[in-house]
Backbone of each chain as ProteinMPNN parsed JSONL, in Angstrom:
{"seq_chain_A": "XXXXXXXXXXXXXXXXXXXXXXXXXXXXXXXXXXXXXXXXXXXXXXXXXXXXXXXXXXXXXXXXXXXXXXXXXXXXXXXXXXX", "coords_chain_A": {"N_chain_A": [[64.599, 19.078, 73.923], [62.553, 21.152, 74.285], [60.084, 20.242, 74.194], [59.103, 18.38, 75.357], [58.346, 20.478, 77.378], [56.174, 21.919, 75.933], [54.485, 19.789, 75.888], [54.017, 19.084, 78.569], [52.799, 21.837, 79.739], [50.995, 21.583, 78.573], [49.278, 19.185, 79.342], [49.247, 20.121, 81.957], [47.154, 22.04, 81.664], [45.188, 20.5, 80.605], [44.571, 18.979, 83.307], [43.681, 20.134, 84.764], [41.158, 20.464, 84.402], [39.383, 20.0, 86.652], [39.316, 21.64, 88.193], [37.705, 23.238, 87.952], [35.388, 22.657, 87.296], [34.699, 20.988, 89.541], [33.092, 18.811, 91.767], [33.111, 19.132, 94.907], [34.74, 19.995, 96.851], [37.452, 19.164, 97.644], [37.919, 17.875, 95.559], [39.0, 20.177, 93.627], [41.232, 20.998, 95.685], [42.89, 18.411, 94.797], [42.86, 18.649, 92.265], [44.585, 21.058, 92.112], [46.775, 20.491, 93.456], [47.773, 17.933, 91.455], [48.509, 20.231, 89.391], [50.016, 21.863, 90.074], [52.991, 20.012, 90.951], [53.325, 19.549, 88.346], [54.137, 21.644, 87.343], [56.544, 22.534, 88.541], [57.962, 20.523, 87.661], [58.268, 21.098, 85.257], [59.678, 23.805, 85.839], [62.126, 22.715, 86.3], [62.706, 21.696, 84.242], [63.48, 23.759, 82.833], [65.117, 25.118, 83.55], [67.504, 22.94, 83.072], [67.6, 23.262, 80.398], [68.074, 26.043, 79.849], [70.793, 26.125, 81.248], [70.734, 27.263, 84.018], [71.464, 27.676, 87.37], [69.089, 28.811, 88.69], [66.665, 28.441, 88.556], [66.279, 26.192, 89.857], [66.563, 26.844, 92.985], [64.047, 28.17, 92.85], [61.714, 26.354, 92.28], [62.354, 24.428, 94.422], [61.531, 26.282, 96.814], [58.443, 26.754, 96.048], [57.913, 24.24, 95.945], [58.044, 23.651, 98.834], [56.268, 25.876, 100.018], [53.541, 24.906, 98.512], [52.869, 22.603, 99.763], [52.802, 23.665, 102.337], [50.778, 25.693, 102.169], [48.53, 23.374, 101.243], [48.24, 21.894, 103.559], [47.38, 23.532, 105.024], [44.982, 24.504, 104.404], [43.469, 21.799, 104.108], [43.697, 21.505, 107.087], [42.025, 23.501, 107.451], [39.496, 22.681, 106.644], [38.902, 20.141, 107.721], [37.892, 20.654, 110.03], [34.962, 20.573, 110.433], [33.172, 18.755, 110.894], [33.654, 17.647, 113.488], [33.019, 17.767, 115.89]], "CA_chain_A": [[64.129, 19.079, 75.31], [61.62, 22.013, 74.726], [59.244, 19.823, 73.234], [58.571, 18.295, 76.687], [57.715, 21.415, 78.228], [55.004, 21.673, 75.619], [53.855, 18.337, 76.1], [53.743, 18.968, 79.816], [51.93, 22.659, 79.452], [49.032, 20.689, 77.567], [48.967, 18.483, 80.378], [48.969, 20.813, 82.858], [45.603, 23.038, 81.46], [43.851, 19.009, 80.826], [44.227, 18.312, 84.309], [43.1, 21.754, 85.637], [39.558, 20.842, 84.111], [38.798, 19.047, 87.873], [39.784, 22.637, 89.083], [37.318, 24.62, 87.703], [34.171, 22.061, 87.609], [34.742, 19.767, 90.632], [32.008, 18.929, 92.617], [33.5, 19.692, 96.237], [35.925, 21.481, 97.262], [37.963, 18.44, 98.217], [38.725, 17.616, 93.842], [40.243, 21.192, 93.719], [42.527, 20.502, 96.233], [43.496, 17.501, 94.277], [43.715, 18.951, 90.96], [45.782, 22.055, 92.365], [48.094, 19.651, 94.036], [48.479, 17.901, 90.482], [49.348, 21.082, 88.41], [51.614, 22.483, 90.288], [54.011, 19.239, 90.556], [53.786, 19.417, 86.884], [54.718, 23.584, 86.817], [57.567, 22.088, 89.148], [59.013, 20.097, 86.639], [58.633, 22.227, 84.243], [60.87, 24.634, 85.777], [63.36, 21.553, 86.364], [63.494, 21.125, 82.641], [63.793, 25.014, 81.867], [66.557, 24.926, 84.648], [68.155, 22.175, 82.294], [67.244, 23.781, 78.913], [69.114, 27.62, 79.944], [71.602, 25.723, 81.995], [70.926, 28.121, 84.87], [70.495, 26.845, 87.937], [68.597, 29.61, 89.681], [65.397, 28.222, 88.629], [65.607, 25.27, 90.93], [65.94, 27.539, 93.996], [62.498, 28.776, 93.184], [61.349, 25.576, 92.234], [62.133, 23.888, 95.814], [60.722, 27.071, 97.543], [57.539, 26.401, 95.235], [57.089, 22.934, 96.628], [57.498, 23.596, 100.036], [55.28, 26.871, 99.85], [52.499, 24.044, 98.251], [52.721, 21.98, 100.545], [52.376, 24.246, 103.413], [49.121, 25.788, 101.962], [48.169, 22.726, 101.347], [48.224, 21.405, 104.964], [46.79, 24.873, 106.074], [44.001, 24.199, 103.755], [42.781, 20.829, 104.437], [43.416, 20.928, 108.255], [40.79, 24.277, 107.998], [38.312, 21.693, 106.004], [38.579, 18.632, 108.686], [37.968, 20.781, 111.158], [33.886, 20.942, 110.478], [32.369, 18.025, 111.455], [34.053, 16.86, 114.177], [32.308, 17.548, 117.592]], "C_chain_A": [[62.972, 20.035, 75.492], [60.405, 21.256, 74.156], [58.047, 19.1, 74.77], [57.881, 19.204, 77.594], [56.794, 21.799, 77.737], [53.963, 20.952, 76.225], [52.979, 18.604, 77.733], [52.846, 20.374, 80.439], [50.486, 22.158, 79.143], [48.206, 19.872, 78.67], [48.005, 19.01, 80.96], [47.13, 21.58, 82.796], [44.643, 21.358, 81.358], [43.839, 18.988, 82.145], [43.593, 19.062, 85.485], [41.949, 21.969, 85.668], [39.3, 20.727, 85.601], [38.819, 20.739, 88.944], [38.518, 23.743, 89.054], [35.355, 24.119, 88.132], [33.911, 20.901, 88.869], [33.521, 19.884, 91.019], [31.998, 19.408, 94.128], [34.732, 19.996, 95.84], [37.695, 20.532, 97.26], [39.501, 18.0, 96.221], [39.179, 18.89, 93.223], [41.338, 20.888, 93.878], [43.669, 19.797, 95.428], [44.048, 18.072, 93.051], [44.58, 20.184, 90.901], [47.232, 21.524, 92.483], [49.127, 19.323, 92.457], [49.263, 18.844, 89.557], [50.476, 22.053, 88.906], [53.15, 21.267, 90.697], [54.317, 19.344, 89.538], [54.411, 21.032, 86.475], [56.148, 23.345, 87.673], [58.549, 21.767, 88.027], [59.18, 20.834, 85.752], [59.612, 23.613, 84.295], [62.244, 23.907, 85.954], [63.929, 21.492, 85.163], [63.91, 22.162, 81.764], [65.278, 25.289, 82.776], [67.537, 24.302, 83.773], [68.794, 22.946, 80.879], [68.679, 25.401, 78.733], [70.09, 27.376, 80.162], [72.172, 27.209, 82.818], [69.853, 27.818, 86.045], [69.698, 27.644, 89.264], [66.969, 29.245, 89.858], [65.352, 27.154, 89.548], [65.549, 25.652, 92.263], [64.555, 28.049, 94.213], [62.073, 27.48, 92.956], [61.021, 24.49, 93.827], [61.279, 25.038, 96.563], [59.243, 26.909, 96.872], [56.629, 25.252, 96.061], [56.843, 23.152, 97.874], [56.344, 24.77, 100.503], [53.937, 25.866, 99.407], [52.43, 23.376, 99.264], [52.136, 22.268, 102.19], [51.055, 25.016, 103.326], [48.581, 24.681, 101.721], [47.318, 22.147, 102.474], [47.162, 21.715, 105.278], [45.414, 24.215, 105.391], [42.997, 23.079, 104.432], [42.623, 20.774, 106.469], [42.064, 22.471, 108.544], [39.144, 23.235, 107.768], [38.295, 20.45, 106.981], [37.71, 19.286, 109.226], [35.984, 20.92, 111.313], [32.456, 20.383, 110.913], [32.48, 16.681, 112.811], [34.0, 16.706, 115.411], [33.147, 17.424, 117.936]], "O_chain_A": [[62.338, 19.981, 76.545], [59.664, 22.008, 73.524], [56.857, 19.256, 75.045], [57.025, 18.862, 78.411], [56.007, 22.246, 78.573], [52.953, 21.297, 76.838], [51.792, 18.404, 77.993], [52.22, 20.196, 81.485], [49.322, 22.391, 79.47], [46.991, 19.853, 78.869], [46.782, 18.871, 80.91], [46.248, 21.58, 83.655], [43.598, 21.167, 81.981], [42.642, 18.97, 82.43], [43.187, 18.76, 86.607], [41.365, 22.857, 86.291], [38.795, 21.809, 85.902], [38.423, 20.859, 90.103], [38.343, 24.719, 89.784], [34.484, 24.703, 88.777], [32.958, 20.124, 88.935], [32.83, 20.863, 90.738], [31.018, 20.006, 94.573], [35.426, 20.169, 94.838], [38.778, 21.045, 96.978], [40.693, 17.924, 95.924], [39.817, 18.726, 92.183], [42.24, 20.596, 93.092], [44.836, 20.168, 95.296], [45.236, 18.077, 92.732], [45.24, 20.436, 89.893], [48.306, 21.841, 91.973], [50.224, 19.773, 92.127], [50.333, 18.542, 89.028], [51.385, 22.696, 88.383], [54.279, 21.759, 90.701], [55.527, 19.296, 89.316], [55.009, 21.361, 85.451], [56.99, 24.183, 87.348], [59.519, 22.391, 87.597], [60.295, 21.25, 85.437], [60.111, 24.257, 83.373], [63.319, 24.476, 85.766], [65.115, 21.318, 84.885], [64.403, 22.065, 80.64], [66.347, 25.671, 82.3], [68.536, 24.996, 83.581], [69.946, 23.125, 80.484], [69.617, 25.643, 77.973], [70.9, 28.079, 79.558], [73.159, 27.923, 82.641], [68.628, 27.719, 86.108], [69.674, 27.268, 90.436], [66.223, 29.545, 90.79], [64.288, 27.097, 90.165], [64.706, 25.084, 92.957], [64.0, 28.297, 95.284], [61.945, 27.174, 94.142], [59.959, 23.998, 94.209], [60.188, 24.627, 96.958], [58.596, 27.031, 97.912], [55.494, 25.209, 96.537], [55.702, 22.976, 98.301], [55.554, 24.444, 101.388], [53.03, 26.128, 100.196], [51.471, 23.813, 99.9], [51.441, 21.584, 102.941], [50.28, 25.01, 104.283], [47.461, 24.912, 102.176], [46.104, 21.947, 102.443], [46.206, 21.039, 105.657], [44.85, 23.342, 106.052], [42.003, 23.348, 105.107], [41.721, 20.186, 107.065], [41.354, 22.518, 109.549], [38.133, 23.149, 108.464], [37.323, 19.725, 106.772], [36.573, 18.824, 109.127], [35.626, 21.401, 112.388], [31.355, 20.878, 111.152], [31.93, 15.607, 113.052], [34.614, 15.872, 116.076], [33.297, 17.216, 119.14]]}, "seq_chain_B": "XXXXXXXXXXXXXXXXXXXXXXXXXXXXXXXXXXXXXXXXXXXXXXXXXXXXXXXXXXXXXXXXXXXXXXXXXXXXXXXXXXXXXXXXXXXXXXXXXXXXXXXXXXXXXXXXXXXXXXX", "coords_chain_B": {"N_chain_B": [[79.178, 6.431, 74.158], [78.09, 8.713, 75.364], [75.935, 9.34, 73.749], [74.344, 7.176, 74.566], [73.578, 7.632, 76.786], [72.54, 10.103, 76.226], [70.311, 9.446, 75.316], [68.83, 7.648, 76.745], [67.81, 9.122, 78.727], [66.371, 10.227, 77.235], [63.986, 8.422, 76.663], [63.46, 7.951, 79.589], [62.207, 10.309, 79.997], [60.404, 10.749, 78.518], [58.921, 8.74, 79.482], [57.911, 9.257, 81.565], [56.151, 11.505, 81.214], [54.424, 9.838, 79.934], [53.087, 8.936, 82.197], [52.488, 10.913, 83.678], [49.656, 12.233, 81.829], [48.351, 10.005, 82.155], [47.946, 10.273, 84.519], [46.29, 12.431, 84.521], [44.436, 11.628, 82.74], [43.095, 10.045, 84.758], [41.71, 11.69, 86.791], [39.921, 13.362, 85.243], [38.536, 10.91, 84.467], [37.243, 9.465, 86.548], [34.871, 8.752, 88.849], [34.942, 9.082, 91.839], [35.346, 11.473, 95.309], [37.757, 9.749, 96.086], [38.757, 7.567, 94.73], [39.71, 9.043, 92.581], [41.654, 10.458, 93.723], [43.691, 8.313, 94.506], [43.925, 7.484, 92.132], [45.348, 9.892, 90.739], [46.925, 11.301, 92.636], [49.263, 9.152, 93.136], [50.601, 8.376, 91.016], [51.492, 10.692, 89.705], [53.547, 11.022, 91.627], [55.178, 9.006, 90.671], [55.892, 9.731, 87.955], [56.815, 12.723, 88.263], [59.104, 11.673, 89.561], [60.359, 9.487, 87.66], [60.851, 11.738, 85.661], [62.603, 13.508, 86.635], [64.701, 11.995, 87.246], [65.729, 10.954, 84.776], [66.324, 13.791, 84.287], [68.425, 14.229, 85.585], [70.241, 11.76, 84.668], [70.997, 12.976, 82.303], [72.477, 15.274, 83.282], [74.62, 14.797, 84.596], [77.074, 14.914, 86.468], [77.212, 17.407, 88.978], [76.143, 20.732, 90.603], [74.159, 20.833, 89.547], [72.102, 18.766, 89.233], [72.836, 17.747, 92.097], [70.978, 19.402, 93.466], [68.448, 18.522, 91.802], [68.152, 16.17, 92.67], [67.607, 16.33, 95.598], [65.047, 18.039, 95.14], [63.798, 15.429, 94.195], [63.329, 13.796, 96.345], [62.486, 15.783, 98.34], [60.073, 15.61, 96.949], [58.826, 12.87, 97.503], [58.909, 12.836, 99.747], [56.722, 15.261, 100.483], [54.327, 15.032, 98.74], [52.704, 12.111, 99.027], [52.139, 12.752, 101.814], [50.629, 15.099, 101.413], [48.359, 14.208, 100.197], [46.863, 12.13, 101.663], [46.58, 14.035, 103.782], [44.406, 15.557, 102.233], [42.768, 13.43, 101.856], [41.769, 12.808, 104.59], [40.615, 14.617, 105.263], [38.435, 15.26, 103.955], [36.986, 12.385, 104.802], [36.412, 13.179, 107.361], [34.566, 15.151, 107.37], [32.739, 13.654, 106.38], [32.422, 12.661, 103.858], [31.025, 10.214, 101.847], [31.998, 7.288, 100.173], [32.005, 6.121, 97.315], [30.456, 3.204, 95.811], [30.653, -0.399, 93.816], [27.999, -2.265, 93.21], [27.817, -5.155, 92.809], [25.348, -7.14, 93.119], [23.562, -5.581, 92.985], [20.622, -5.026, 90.554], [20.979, -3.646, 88.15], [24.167, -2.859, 88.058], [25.392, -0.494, 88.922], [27.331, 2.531, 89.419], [26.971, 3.055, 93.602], [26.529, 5.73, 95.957], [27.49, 5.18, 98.863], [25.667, 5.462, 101.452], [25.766, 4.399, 103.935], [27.999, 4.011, 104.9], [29.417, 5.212, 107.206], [28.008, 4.398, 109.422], [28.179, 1.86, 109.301], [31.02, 1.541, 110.868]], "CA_chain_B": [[78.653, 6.725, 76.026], [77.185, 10.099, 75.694], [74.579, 8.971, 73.462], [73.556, 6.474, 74.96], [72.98, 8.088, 78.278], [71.279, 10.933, 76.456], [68.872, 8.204, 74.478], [68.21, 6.958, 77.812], [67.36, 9.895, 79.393], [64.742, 10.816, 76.518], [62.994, 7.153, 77.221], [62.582, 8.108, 80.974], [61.207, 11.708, 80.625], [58.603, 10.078, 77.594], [57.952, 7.785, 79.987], [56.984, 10.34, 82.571], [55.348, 12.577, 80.548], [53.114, 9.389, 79.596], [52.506, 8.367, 83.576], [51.362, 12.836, 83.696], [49.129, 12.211, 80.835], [47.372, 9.176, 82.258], [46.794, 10.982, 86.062], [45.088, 13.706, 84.034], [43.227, 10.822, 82.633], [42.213, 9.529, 85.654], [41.441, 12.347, 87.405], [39.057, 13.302, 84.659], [37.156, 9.749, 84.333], [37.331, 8.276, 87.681], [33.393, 9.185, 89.459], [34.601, 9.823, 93.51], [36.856, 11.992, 95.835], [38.965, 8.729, 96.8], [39.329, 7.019, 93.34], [40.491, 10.685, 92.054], [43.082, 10.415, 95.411], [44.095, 6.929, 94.31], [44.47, 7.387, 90.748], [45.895, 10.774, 90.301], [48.534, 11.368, 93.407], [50.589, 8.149, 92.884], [50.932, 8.02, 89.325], [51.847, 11.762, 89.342], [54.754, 11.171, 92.258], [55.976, 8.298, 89.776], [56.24, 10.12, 86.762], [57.891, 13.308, 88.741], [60.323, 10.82, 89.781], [60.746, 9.437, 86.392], [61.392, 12.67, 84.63], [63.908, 13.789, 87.274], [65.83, 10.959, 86.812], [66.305, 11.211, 83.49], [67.126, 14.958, 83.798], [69.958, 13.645, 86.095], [71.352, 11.341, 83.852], [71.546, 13.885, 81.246], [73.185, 16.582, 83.207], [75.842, 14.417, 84.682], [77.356, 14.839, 87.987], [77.15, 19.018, 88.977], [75.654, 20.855, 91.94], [72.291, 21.171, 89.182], [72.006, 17.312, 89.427], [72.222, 17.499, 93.545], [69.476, 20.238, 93.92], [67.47, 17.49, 91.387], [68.134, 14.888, 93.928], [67.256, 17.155, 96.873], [63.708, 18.278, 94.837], [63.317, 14.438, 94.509], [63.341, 13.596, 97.965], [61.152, 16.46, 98.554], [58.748, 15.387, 96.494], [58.794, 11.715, 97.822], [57.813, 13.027, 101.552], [55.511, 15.354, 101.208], [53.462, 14.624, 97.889], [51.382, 11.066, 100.195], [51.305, 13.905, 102.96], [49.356, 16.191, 101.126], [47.455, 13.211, 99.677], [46.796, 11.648, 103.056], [45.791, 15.356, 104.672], [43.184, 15.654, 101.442], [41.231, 12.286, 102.094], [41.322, 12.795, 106.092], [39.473, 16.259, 105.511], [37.459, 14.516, 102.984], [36.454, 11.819, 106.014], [36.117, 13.857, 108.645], [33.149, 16.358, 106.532], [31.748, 12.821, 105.919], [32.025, 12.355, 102.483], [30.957, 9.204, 101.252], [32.341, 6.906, 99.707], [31.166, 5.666, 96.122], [30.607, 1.537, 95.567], [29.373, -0.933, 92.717], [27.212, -2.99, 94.093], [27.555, -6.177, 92.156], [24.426, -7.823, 92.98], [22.359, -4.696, 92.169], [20.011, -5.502, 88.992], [21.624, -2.941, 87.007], [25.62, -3.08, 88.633], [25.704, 0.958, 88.443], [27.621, 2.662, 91.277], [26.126, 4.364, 93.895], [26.928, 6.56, 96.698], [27.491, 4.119, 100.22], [25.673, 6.514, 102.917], [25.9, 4.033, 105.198], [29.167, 3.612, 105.809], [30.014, 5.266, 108.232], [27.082, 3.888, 110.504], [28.304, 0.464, 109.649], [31.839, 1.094, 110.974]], "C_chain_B": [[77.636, 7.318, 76.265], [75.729, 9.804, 75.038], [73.89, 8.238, 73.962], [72.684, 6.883, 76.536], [71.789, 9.305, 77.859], [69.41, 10.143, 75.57], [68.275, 8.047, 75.852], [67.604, 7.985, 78.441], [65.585, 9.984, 78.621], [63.272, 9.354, 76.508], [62.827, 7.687, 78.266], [62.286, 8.959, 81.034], [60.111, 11.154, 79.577], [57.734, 9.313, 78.66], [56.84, 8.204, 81.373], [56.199, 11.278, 82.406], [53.995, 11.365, 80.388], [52.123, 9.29, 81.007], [51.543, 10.146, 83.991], [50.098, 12.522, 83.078], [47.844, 11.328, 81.877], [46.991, 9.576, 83.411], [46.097, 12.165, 85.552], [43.979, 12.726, 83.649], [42.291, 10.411, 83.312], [41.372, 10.324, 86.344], [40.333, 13.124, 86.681], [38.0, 12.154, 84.2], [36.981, 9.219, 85.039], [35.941, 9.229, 88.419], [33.828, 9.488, 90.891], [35.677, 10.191, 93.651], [38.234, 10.953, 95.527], [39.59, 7.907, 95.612], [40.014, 8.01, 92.86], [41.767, 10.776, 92.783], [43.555, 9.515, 94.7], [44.568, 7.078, 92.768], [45.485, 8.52, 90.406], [47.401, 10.868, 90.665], [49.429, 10.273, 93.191], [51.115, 8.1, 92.097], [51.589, 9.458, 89.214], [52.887, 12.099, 90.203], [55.789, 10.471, 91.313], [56.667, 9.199, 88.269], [57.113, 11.774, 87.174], [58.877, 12.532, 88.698], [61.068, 10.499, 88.75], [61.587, 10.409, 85.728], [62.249, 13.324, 85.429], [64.984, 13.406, 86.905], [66.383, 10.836, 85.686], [66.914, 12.759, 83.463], [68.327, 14.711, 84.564], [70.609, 13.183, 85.317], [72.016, 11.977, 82.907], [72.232, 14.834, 82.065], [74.308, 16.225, 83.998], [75.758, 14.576, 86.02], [77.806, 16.309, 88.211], [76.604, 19.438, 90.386], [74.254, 20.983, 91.081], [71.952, 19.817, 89.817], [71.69, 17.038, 91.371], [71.184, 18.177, 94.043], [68.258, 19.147, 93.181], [66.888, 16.593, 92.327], [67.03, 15.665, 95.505], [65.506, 17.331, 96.148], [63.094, 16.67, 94.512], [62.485, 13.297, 95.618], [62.444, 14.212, 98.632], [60.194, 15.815, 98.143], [57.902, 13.896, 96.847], [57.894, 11.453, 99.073], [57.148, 13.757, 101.457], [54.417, 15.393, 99.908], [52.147, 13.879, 98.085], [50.899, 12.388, 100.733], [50.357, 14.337, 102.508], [48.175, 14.904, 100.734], [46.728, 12.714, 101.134], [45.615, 12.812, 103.717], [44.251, 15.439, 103.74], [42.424, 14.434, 101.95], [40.867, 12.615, 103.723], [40.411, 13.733, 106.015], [38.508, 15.621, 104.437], [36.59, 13.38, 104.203], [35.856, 12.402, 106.821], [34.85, 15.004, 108.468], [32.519, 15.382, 106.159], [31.4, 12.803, 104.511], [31.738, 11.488, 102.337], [31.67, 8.546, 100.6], [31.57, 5.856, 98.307], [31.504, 3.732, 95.513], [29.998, 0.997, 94.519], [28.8, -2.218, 93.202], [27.077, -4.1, 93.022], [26.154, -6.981, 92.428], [23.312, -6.776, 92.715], [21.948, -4.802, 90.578], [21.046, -4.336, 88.087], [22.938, -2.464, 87.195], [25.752, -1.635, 88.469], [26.113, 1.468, 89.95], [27.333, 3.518, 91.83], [26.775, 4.669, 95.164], [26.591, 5.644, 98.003], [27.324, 5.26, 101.58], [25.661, 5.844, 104.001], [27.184, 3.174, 105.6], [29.961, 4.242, 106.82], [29.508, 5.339, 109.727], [27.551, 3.028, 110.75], [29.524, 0.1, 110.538], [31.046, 0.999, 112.561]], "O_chain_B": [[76.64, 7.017, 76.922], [74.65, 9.972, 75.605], [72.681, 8.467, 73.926], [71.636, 6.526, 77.075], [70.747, 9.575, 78.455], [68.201, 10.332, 75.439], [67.098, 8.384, 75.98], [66.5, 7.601, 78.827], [64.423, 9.895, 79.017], [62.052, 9.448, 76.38], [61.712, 8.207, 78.21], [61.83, 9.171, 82.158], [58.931, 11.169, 79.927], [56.513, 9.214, 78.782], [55.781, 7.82, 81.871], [55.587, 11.861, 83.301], [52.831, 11.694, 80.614], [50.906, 9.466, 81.048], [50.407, 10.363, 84.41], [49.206, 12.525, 83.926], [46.772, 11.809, 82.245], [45.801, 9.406, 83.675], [45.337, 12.806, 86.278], [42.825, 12.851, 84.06], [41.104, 10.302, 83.005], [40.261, 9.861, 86.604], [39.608, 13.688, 87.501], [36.901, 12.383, 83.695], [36.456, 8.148, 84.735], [36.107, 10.447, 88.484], [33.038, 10.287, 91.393], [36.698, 9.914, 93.021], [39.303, 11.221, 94.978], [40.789, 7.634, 95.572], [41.202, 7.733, 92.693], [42.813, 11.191, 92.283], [44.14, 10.127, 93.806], [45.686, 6.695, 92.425], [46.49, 8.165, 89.79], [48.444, 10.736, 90.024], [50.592, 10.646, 93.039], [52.296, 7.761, 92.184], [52.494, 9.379, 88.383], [53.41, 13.195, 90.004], [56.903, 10.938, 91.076], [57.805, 9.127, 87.807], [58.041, 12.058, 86.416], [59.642, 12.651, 87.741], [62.212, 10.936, 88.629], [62.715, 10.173, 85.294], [62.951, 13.999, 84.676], [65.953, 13.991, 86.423], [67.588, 10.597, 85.611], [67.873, 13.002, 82.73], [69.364, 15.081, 84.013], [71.62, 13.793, 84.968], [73.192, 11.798, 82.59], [72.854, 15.525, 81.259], [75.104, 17.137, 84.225], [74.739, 14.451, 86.698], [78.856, 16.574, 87.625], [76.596, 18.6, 91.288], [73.232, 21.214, 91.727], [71.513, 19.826, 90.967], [70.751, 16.416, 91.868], [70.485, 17.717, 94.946], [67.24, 18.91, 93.832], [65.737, 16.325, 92.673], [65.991, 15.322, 96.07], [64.674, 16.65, 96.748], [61.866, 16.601, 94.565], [61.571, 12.473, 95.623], [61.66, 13.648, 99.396], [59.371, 15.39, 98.954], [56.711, 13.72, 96.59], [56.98, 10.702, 99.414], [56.301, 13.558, 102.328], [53.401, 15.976, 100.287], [51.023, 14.258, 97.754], [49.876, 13.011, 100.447], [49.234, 14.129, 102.968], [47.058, 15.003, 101.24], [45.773, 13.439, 101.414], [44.429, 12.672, 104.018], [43.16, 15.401, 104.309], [41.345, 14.65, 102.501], [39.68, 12.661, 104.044], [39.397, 13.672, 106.709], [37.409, 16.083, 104.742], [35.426, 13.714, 104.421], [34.671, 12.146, 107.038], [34.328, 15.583, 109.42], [31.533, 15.702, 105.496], [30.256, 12.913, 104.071], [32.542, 11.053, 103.162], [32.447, 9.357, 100.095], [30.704, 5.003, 98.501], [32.511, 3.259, 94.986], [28.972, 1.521, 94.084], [29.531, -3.139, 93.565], [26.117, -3.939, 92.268], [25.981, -7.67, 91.423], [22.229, -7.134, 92.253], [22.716, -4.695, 89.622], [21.898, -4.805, 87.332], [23.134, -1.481, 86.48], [26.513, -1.485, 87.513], [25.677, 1.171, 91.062], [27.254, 4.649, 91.349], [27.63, 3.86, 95.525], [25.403, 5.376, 98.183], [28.165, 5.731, 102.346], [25.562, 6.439, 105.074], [27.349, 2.16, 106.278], [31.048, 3.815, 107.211], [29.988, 5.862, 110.732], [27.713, 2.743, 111.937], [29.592, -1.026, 111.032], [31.603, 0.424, 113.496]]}, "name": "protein", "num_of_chains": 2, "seq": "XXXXXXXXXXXXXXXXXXXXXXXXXXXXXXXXXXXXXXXXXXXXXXXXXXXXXXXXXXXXXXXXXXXXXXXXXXXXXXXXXXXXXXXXXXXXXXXXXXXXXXXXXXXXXXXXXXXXXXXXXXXXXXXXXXXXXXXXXXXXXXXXXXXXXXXXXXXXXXXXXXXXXXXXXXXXXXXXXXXXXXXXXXXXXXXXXXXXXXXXXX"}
């Protein structure tokens, strides 16, 4: 099972390129969004792996903490051209 | 029994690890905001989903297995959301949207600034 959390590490830094060279601001966002679902699971499967299940308490607080910067984020970026 | 449930499991986290793999793909060869939106976020709620599910089957019926479920569910509602909130703020700053113009002599795609005159 730890072989996955490799796998999904490797991922994680490929899909982070969009993070560093995007062109707006907007393909950040996006590729933030993606790597932290995938640092999600990844504590799902170390949760599994220890068989201790304290990591999925941080794991849900994780998502909803993303999600709520998230929001915050994009509803500061609407807000710029909208008379 | 047991094997077979944990065989099965290791098919549906491969298979979610591949659906990860290919929204990194996309999200590195796809040219605009909204194709990047379209390719990345869906494929990368599916393959969460996926590899949940398989860590369920493997860990049986427990209270780990219902917090799984519960971070499933999460991830179901607000994963679009955030997706959704990114293109609206992407709209609303007037981004463009990128088209291939099939009858252009050389079919190469270009940046549609007038769409949001035409709506």
């Amino acid at each position: 099972m730890m072989i996955f959390v490799y796998i999904l590490l490797i991922i994680a830094i490929l899909s982070s390129y969009r993070l560093f060279v995007g062109p707006t601001i907007q393909d950040r966002l996006i590729s933030l969004s993606c790597v932290s679902v995938i640092l999600i699971i990844i504590l799902v499967i170390l949760s599994f792996y220890y068989n201790n299940t304290f990591y999925l308490d941080i794991s849900i607080a994780f998502l909803l903490l993303d999600f709520v910067g998230m929001i915050a984020f994009t509803k500061y970026l609407g807000r710029e051209d909208k008379k | 029994m047991n094997i077979i449930l944990e065989v099965l499991s290791l098919i549906l986290v491969s298979i979610g690890c591949f659906f990860m793999a290919s929204a990194a793909l996309g999200l590195y060869r796809f040219p605009d905001i909204y194709m990047r939106l379209h390719s990345s976020t869906k494929v990368n709620t599916g393959g969460a989903m996926t590899i949940l599910l398989g860590i369920i089957l493997r860990s049986g019926i427990s209270s780990m297995s219902a917090k799984i479920f519960v971070i499933i569910v999460i991830i179901i509602i607000l994963t679009p959301a955030v997706s959704h909130a990114i293109a609206r703020s992407a709209h609303l700053q007037g981004k463009a949207p990128m088209v291939s113009f099939e009858t252009h002599p050389k079919k190469i795609h270009v940046y549609d600034h007038d769409f949001f005159r035409r709506r």
